[in-house]
C-alpha positions as CSV (number, residue, x, y, z in Angstrom):
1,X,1.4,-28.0,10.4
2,X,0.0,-24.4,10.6
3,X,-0.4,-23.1,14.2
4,X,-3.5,-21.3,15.8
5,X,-1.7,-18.2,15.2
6,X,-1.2,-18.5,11.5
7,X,-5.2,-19.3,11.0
8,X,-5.8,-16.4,13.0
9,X,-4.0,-14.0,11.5
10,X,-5.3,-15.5,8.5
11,X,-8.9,-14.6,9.5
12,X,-7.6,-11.0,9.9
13,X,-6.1,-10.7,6.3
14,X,-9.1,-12.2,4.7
15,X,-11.0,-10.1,6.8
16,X,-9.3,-6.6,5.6
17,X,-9.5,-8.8,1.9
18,X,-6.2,-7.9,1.3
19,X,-5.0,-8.0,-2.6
20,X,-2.1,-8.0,-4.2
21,X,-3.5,-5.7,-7.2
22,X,-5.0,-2.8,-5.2
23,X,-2.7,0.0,-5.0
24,X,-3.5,1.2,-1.3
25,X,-1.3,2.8,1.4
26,X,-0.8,2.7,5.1
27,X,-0.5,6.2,6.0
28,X,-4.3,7.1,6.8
29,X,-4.7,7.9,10.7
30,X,-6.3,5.3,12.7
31,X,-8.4,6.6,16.0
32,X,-9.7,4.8,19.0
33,X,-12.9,5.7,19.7
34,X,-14.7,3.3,22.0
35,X,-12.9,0.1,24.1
36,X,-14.9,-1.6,26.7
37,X,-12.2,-4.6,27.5
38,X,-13.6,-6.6,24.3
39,X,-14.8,-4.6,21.3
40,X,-12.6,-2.3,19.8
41,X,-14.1,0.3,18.0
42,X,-11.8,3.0,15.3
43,X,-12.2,5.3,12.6
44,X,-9.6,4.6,9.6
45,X,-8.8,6.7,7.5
46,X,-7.8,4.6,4.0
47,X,-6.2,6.4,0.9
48,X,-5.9,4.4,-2.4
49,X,-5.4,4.9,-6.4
50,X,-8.7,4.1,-6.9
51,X,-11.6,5.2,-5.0
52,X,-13.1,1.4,-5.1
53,X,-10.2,0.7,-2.9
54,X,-10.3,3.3,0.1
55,X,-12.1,0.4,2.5
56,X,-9.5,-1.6,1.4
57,X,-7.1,1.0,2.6
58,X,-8.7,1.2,5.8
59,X,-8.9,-2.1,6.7
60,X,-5.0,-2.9,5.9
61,X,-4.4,0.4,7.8
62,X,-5.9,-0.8,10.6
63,X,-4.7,-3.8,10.6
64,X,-0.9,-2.6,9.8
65,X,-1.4,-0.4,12.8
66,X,-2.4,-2.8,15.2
67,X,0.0,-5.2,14.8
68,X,3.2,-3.5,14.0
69,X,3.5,-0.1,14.2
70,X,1.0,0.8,17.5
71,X,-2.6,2.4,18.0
72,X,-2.9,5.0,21.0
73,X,-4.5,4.2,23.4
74,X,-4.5,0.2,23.2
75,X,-1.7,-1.9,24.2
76,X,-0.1,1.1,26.0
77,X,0.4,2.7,22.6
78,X,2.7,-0.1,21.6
79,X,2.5,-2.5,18.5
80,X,1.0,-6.3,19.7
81,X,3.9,-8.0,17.4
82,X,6.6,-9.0,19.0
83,X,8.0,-9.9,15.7
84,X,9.2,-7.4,12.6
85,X,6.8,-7.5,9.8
86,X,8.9,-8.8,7.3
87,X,9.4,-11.6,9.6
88,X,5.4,-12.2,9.7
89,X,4.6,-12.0,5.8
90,X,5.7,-14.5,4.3
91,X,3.4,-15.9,1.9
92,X,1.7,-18.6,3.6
93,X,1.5,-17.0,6.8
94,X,-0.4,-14.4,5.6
95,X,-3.0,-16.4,3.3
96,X,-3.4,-18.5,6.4
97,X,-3.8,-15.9,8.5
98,X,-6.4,-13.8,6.0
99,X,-8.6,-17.1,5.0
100,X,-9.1,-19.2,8.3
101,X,-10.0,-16.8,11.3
102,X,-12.0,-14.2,9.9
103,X,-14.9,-14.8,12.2
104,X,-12.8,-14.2,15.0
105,X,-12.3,-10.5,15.1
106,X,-15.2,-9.7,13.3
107,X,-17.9,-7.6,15.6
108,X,-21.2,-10.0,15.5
109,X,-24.7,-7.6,16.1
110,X,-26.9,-9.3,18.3
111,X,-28.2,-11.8,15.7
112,X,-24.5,-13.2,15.0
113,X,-24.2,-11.4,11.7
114,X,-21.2,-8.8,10.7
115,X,-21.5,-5.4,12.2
116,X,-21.4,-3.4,8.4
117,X,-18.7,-1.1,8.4
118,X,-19.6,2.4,8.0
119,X,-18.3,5.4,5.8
120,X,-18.6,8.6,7.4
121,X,-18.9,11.3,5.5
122,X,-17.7,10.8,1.7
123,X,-14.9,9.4,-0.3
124,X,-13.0,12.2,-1.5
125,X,-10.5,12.9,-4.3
126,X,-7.0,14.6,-3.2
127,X,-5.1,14.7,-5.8
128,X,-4.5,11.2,-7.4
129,X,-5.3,9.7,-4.8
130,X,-8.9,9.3,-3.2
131,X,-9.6,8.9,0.7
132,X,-12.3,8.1,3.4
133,X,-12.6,7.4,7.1
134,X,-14.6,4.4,7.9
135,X,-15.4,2.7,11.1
136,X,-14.4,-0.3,11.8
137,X,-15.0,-2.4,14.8
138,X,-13.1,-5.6,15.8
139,X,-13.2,-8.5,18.7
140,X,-9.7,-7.0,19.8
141,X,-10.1,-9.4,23.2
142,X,-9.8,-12.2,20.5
143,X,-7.0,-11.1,18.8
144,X,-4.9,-10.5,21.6
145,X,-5.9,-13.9,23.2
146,X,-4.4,-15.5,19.9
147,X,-1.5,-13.5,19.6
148,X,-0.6,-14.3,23.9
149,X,-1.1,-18.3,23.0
150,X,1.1,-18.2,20.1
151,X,4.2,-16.1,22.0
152,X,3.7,-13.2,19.4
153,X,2.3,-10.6,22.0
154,X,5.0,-7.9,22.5
């Protein structure tokens, strides 16, 4: 039986849209830049092989960040699982957790539709590698409300 955390976190992954093709990294900088108790706003900075990939980048980065490595400012700097990573990504956990909760930490305008994220500036090449910063804003409220009722808060 899959838990509410599992769906949850499956929202997440399906949010960020994570595939197992794109070659993306986790080392772009993530930034708090608004928090009003609820709504979580950042600027990600994603880095990929291919430039059709940077949001990708971003949105695992974020993602990554938040939940197991830390973001400052949030969470007193500290990651929100209380679990390692390895632990977390198994197979099924993760497809549940990308595919069922999406919704749920997804910033809603007014009219209940998906806040677009936004690109500032350009996608530029570095090398072989191309990178952006986007904005990204997320019901973190939600999140951590999963994460307390499954135990997985740290």
């Amino acid at each position: 039986m899959r838990t509410p955390i599992c769906t949850a976190l499956a929202a997440v992954a399906l949010f960020f849209g994570a595939t197992a093709f794109a070659q993306v990294n986790h080392s772009g900088t993530v930034e708090l830049l608004e928090f009003d108790g609820k709504t979580a706003l950042f600027a990600v900075e994603g880095i990929a092989a291919k430039k059709g990939d940077v949001l990708q980048s971003a949105k695992e980065t974020l993602f990554d960040r938040l939940l197991y490595t830390g973001v400052e400012g949030l969470n007193n700097d500290r990651k929100l699982m209380n679990k390692p990573r390895e632990e977390l990504r198994t197979k099924d956990y993760a497809v549940n957790f990308f595919k069922k909760r999406m919704h749920a930490y997804l910033k809603m305008d007014a009219g209940g539709k998906q806040t677009l994220l936004e690109l500032l500036g350009s996608i530029t090449q570095q090398g072989a590698e191309y990178s952006g910063v986007y904005l990204i804003p997320i019901k973190y409220n939600v999140l951590i409300r999963d994460l307390k009722s499954e135990g997985l808060l740290n």
